[in-house]
C-alpha positions as CSV (number, residue, x, y, z in Angstrom):
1,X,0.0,0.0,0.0
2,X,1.3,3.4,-0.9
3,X,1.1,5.8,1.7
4,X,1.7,9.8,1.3
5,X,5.1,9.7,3.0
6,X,6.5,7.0,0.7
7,X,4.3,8.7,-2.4
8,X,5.9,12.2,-1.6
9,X,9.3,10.3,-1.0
10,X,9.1,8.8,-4.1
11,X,8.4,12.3,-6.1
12,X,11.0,13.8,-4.3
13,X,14.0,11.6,-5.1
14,X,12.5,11.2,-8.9
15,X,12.6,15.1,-8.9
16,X,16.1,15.5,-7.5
17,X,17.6,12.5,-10.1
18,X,15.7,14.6,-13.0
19,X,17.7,17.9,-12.1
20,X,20.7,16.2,-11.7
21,X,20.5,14.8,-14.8
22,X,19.8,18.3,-16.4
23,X,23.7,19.0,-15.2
24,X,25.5,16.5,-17.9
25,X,26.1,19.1,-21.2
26,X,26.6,17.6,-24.2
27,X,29.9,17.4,-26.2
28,X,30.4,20.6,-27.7
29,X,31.6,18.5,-31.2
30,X,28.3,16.2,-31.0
31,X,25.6,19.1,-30.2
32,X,27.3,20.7,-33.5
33,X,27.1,17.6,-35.5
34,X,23.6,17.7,-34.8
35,X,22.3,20.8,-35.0
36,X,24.1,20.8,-38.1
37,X,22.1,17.7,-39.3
38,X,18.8,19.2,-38.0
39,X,19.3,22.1,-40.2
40,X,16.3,22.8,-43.4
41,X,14.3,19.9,-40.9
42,X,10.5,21.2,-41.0
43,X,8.9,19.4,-38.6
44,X,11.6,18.2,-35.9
45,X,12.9,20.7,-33.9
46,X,17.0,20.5,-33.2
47,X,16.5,19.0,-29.5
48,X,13.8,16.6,-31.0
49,X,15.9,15.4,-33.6
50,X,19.0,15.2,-31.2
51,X,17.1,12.5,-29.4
52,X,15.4,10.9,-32.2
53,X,19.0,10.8,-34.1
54,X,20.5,9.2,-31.0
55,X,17.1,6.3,-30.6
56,X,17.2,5.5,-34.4
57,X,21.1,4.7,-34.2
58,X,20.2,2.5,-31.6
59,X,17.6,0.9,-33.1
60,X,18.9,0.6,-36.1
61,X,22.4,-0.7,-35.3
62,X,23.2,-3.9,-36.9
63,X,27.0,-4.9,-35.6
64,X,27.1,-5.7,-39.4
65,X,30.4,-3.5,-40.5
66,X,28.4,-3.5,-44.3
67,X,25.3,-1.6,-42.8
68,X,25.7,2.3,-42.4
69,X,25.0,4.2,-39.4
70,X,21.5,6.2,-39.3
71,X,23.7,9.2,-38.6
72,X,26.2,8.2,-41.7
73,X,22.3,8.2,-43.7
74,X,20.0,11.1,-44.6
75,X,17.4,9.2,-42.1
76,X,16.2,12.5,-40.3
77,X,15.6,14.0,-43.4
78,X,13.1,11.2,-44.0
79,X,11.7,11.1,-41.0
80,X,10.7,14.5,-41.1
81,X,9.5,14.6,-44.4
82,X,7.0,11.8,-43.4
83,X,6.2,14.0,-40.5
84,X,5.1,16.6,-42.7
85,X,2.2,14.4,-43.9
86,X,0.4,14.1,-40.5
87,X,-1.6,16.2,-38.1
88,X,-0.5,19.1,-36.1
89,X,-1.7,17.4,-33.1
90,X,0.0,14.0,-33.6
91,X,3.6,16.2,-34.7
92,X,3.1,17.8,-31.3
93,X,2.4,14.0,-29.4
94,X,5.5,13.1,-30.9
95,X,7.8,16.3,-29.3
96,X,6.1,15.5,-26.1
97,X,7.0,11.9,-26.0
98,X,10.6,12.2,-27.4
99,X,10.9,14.9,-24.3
100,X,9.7,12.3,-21.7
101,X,11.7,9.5,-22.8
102,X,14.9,11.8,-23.0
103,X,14.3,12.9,-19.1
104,X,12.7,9.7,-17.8
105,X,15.4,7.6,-17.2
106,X,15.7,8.6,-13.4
107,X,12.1,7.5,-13.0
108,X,12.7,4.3,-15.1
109,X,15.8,2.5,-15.0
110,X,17.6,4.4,-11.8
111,X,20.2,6.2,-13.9
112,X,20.8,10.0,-13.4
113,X,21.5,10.9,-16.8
114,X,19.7,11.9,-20.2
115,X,18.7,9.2,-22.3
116,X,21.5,10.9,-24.7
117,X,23.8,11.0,-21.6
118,X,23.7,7.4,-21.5
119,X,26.1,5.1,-22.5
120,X,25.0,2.4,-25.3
121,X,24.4,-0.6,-23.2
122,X,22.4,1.2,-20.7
123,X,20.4,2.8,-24.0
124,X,19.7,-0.7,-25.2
125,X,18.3,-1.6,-21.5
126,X,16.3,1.6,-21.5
127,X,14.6,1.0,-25.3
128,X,14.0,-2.6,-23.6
129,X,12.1,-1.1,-20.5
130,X,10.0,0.8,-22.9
131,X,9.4,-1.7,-25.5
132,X,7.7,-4.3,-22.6
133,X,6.4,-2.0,-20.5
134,X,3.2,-2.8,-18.4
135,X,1.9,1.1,-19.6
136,X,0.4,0.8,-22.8
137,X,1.8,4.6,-23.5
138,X,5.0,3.9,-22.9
139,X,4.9,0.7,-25.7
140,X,2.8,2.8,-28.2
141,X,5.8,5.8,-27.5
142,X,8.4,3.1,-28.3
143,X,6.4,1.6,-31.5
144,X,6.6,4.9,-32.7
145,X,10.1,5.6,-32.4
146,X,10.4,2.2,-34.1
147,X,8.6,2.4,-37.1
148,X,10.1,6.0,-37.8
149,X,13.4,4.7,-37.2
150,X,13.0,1.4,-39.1
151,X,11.2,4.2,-42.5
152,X,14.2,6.6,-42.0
153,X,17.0,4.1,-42.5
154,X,15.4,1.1,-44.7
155,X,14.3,3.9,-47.0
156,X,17.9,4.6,-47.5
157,X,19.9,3.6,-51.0
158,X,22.8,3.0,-49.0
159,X,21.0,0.4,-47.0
160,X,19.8,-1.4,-49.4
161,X,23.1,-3.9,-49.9
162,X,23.0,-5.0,-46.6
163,X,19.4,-6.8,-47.1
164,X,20.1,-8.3,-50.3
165,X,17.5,-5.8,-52.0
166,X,17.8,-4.2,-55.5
167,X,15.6,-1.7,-55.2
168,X,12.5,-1.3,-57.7
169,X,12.3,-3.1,-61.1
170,X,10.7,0.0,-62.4
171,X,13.3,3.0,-61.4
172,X,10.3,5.6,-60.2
173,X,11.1,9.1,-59.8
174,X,11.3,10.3,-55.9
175,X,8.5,12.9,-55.5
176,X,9.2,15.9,-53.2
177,X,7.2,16.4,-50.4
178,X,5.1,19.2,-50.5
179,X,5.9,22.3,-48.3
C-alpha cells in the first residue's frame, strides 16, 4: 500500500535525479554535429531530432560493418518529411513523447542521466524497459520511435546492400514532399 510519505518520497528523489541529470552538457563537437544535421528539418525541432538521431542509431544498429549508421544516412531527413504528412496534433504528441523519454530515465531504470547521456548498453536496457512496459503509453511511444526509425534508415539507398534488396524493377522518380 502506498502511503503519502512514501508517495511524496518517491516524487522527491524522482525530482532531484531529473535535475541532476539536467547538469550532464553535451559534447560541444556532438551538439554541433547535430544541430548541423537538424538544419532545413520542418517538422523536428533540433532537441527533437538530437534525441530521435540518437534512438534511431540504436535501433537501427546492426553490428554488421556492411550496414551504415543512421547518422552516416540522410534518415532524419526522412523522417521529417514523413512528418510533414500528418496532423499538427499528432507532430506535437510526438515532441512531447521524445521529451519524456529523454528525461525519464531517473524515474525508469535508476540512472541520473539523459537518455542521450547514456552510454549504449544502458540505452539498449532503457529502449527494452519501454518496449515491454506494463503502460500501454509507454509501448505505443516506443512503437513509434520504431517504425520511424526502421522508415528513416530502410528507405535509404545505402542500405539497401546490406538486405540483399535491388531496389525497384521500375526505377520511379522520388516525389518531393510538398511544403
Amino acid at each position: 500500500m502506498v502511503t503519502r510519505r512514501g508517495f511524496l518520497q518517491l516524487a522527491g528523489f524522482s525530482a532531484g535525479m531529473l535535475a541532476l541529470s539536467r547538469l550532464r552538457p553535451l559534447p560541444a563537437a556532438w551538439a554541433a554535429e547535430v544541430d548541423g544535421a537538424a538544419t532545413g528539418l520542418k517538422v523536428l525541432t533540433p532537441a527533437d531530432a538530437r534525441i530521435l538521431g540518437a534512438v534511431a542509431e540504436r535501433m537501427t544498429y546492426t553490428g554488421d560493418a556492411s550496414m551504415p549508421r543512421f547518422s552516416a544516412t540522410d534518415g532524419l531527413r526522412t523522417i521529417d518529411i514523413a512528418l510533414r504528412q500528418l496532423p499538427p496534433d499528432v507532430q506535437t504528441q510526438l515532441s512531447w513523447g521524445l521529451w519524456m523519454f529523454e528525461y525519464a530515465p531517473p524515474v525508469f531504470i535508476g540512472k541520473p542521466a539523459r537518455y542521450t547521456g547514456l552510454n549504449e548498453n544502458w540505452q539498449d536496457v532503457y529502449l527494452a524497459d519501454w518496449a515491454d512496459s506494463s503502460l500501454q503509453t509507454r509501448r505505443m511511444v516506443f512503437q513509434a520511435f520504431k517504425n520511424l526509425s526502421m522508415l528513416g534508415y530502410y528507405a535509404q539507398d545505402s542500405t539497401w546492400a546490406g538486405i540483399h534488396y535491388t531496389g525497384p524493377w521500375v526505377v520511379r522518380p522520388r516525389r518531393a514532399a510538398p511544403e
